[in-house]
TORMIDO-236695 format. One record per residue (C-alpha): residue in one letter; y, x, z. Coordinates in steps of 0.25 Angstrom, whole numbers, padded with zeros to 4 digits, always signed. Layout:
N
AYXZ ...
END
This chain:
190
X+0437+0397+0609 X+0443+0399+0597 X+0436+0401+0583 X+0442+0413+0577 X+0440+0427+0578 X+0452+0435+0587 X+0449+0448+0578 X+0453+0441+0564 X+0463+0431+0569 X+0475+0434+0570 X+0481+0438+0583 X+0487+0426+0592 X+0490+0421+0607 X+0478+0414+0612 X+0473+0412+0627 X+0463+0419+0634 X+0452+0408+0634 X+0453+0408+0619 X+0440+0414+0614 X+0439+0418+0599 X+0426+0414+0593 X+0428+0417+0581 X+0419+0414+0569 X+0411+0403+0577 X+0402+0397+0567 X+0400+0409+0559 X+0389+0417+0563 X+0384+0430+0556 X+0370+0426+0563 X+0368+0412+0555 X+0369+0421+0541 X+0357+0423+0532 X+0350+0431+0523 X+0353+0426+0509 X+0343+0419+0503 X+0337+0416+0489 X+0350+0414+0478 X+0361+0418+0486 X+0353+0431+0492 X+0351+0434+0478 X+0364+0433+0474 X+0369+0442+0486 X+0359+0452+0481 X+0363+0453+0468 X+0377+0459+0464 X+0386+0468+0471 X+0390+0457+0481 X+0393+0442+0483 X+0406+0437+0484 X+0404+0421+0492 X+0415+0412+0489 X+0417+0399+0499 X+0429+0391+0502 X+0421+0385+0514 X+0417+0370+0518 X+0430+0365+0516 X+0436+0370+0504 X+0425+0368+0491 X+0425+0378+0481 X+0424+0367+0470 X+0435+0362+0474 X+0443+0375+0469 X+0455+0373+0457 X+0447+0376+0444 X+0455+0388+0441 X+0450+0396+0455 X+0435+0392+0451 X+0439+0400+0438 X+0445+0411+0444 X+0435+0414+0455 X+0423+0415+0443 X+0430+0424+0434 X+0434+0432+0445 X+0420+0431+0450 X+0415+0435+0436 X+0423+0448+0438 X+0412+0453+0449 X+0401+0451+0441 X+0394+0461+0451 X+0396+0451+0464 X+0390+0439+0465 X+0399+0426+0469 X+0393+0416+0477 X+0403+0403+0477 X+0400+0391+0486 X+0404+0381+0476 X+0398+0365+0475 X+0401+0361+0462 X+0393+0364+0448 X+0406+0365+0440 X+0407+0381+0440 X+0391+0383+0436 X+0394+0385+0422 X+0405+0395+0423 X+0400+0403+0435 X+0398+0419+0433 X+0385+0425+0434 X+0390+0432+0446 X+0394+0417+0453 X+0386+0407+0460 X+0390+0393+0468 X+0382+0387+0477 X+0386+0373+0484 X+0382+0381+0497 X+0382+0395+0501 X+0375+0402+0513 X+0389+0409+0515 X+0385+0414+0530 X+0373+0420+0522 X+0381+0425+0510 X+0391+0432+0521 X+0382+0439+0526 X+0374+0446+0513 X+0379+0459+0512 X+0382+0458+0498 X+0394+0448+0500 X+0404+0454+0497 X+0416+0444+0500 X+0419+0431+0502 X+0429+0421+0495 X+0432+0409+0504 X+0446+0401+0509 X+0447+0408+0522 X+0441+0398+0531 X+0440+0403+0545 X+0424+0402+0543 X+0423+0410+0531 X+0432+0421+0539 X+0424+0421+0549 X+0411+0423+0540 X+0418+0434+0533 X+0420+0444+0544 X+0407+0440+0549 X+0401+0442+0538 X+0410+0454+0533 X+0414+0448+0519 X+0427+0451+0514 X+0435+0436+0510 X+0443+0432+0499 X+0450+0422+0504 X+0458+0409+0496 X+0462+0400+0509 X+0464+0387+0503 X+0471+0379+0517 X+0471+0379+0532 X+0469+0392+0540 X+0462+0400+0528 X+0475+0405+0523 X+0477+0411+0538 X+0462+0417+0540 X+0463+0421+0523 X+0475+0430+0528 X+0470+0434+0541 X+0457+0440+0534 X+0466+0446+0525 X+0474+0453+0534 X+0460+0458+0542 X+0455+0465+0528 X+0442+0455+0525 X+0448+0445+0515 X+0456+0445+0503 X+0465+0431+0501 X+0470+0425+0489 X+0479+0413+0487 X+0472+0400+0481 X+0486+0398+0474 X+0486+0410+0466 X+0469+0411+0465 X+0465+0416+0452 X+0455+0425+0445 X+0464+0438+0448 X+0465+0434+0462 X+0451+0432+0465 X+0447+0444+0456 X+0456+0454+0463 X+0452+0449+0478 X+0435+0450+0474 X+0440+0465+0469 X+0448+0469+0482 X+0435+0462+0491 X+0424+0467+0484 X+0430+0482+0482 X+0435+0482+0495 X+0429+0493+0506 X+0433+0486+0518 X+0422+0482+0526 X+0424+0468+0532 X+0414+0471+0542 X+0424+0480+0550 X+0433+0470+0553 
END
């Protein structure tokens, strides 16, 4: 068994015991109704935008000129709300109206709502998976390992717009939220 999906993947030899199981550990059945803050958030706007860079790879942990370029290009959708999964109190002060952290986010939950209108991660294999389980179109900044492959694969299938961490800025950021958002594609027919 093997945990990828054989409709996303990229073609390749294998033998015929090998079983694609792809997205084992993401299921659309352990997703909740949003609840109190983050539902009201969800609610509110013309959509939410989650942004996660997984277990591994802290937001925090970002150079301080990203952290800069995703709020000011957050504050150019004042109509969408961004939810950040973000542990450190550092931002609080300088946060648009539009942006909220939380050390933790329902992100299964926040996948599901159908407000959420994309999703900004590194391109871990998970957060692929949730994507097109989910249906939310991904911005993708791969930061190592497989990511810069899975990034480009879900660029090449139509659900996810990648942009490069060495040439990340406010532009870059701004233009991919304006080709997601305004983009007709539905993700769900994939």
């Amino acid at each position: 068994m093997v945990n990828s999906n054989e409709l996303y993947e990229l073609p390749r030899p294998t033998l015929s015991k090998v079983v694609h199981i792809g997205g084992l550990g993401v299921e659309y059945e352990d997703a909740k109704p949003l609840q109190g803050e983050f539902k009201q958030i969800a609610d509110s706007g013309k959509g939410v935008v989650v942004m996660s860079f997984g277990s591994v790879a802290h937001a925090e942990m970002m150079p301080e000129q990203w952290k800069t370029a995703f709020l000011n290009a957050f504050a150019q959708y004042p109509e969408h709300e961004f939810v950040i999964k973000y542990a450190n109190d550092d931002l609080k002060h300088r946060l648009p109206p539009n942006v909220h952290t939380y050390r933790w986010l329902p992100q299964a939950d926040l996948l599901l709502h159908p407000s959420t209108k994309a999703f900004i991660s590194h391109g871990g294999y998970n957060s692929i998976q949730e994507s097109i389980n989910f249906g939310v179109p991904l911005i993708t900044i791969p930061l190592f390992g497989d990511q810069f492959k899975n990034s480009k694969i879900a660029a090449k299938h139509g659900f996810a717009v990648n942009l490069k961490k060495g040439t990340l800025d406010e532009a870059s950021i701004a233009a991919a939220l304006k080709e997601v958002l305004n983009n007709e594609t539905n993700i769900k027919e994939f």
